[in-house]
N, C-alpha and C positions, 0 to 999 in steps of 0.2 A: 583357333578361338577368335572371336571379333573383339576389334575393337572398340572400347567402351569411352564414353565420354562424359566427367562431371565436369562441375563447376565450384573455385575456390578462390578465393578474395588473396588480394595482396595490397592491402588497405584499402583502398577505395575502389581499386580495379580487379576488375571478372578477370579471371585467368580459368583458361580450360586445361581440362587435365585429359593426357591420351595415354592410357596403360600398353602396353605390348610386351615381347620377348627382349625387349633388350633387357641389359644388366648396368645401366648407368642411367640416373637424372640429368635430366637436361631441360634447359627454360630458352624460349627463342622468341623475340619478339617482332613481329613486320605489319609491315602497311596494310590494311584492310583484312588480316587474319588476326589481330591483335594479342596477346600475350597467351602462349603454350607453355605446361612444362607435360613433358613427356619420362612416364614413369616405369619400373618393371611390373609386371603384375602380381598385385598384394602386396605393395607396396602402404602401408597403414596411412589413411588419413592425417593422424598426429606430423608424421614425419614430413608429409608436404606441405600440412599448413606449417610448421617451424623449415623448411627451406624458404615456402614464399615467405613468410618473415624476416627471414634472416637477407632475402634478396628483395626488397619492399621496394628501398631507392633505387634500387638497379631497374627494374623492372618500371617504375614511374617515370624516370629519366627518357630510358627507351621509349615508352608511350607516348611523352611530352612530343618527343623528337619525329615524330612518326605521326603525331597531330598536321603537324605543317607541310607534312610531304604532299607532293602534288605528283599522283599518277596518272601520264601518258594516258589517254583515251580511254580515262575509267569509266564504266558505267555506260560507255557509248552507245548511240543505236546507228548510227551514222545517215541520220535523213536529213530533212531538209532542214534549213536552219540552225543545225546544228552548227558550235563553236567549235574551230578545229585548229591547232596552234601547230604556225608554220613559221619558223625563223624568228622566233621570240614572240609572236605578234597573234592575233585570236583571228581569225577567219573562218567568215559564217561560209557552209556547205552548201552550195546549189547543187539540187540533180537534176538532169537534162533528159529526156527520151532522144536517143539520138540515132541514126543507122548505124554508130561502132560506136566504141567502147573510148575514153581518153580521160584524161585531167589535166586541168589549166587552171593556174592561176593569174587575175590580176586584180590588183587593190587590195580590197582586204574581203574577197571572194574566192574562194576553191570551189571550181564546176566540176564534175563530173560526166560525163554522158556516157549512158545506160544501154545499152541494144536490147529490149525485153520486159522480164519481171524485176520491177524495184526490191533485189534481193540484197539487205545489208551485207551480207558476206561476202556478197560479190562488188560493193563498194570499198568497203575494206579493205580488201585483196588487192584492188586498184590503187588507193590511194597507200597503201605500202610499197607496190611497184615503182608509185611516182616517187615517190620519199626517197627509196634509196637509189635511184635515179638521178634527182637533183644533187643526191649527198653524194653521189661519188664524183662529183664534175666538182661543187664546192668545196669540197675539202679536198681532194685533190690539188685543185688550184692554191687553195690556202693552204698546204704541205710543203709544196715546193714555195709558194712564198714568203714563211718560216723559215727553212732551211736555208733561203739567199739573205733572211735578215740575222739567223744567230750564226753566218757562217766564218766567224772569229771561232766559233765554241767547239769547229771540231766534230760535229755532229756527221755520221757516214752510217745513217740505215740502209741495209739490203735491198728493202721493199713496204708496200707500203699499199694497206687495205683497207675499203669502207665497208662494214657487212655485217651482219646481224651478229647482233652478242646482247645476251639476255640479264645477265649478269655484271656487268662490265662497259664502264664507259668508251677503254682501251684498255691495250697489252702491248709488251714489244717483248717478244722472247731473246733467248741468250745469244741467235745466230743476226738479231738486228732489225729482224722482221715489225715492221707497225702495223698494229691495227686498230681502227677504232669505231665504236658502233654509229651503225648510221642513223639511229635516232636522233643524236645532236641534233642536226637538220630540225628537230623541230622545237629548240631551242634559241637561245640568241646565239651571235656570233661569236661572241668573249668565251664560251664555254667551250666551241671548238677547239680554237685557240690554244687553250687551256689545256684539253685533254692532249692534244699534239705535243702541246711542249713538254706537259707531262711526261710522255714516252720520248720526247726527244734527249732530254736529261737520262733516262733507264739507259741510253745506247753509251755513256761514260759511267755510270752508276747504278749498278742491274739489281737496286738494294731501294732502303728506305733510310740509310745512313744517314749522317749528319753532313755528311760530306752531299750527296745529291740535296739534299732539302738547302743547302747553300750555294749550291750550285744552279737549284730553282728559281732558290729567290733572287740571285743575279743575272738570270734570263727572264724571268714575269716577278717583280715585286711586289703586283698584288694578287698572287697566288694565293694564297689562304683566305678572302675574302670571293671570291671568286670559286672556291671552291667548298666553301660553305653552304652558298647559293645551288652550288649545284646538285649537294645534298638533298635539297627541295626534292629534286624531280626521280622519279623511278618510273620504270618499264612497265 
């Protein structure tokens, strides 16, 4: 059976409604898909508009929050002039007709050069390559210059990776492993940072304890403002 799709208020906000086979209610809200609740089918009208009621401020909250985010290369076409944000900073896109393909940065300029048809995908493509290119040589370097400045605290990861992660700014699993996404790079520096120490803290406290969150704040004590901001940004 296909999936059907209405439309029902949560006070002032459009919430769409996706019937299916499952057997539970559920409301999800994100950045440029805006508020879902996803229902069983035949599920009565009544009973959803009284969930979105009863979930009015939840769901507004959400929305508010999800106003201010700023996502990564939304909407891009990636041509010329375009504004393209590399290490906190807005840099306009040149593209170049070139005999090979490359990306360079300098000032507050990203070239590109082209071998061919000015095909966006295959700009895109490139300036990904470049990205995590840069990010694994920066962060890198600011990994290990982390662990020589909190190395009072003890800190002994396994190992330690820049790499795509779509969800996730970083992770450090239970065997010590780091990893953290190489998007940052097109952030400012302090977020880096952040996420590092973040997972550097997971390798004494593999929790969200009160014990790590203190342990946080006496390695970055302005962690929580810092990491507010980083809220802003999504993939």
């Amino acid at each position: 059976m296909a999936e059907k799709e209405k439309i029902y208020k949560a006070g002032e906000i459009d919430v769409r409604v996706k019937y299916s086979a499952r057997r539970s209610i559920g409301i999800t809200v994100q950045a440029y898909e805006g508020a879902i609740i996803r229902v069983p089918y035949r599920t009565s009208g009544k009973l959803i508009e009284k969930i979105l009621l009863d979930k009015s401020k939840w769901i507004k909250k959400a929305v508010d929050h999800y106003s201010i985010v700023k996502k990564l290369d939304h909407d891009q076409r990636f041509s010329e002039g375009e504004s393209i944000m590399f290490m906190g900073k807005n840099h306009f896109l040149k593209i170049t007709g070139s005999g090979k393909y490359f990306v360079k940065q300098s000032d507050d300029i990203i070239e590109v050069g082209i071998n061919g048809i000015n095909d966006p995908e295959i700009i895109k493509e490139l300036l990904e390559k470049w990205f995590k290119t840069i990010a694994k040589k920066i962060f890198t370097e600011m990994f290990f210059e982390l662990l020589e400045k909190y190395t009072d605290y003890g800190f002994f990861p396994t190992d330690f990776t820049v790499r795509t992660m779509k969800k996730r700014w970083g992770s450090c699993t239970s065997k010590g492993k780091i990893s953290i996404s190489y998007d940052l790079i097109r952030l400012d520096r302090i977020y880096g940072e952040y996420v590092i120490t973040h997972e550097l803290c997971h390798l004494i406290h593999h929790n969200h304890s009160a014990a790590y969150y203190k342990l946080l704040s006496d390695v970055m004590p302005q962690w929580k403002q810092v990491r507010e901001e980083l809220k802003q940004y999504i993939r």
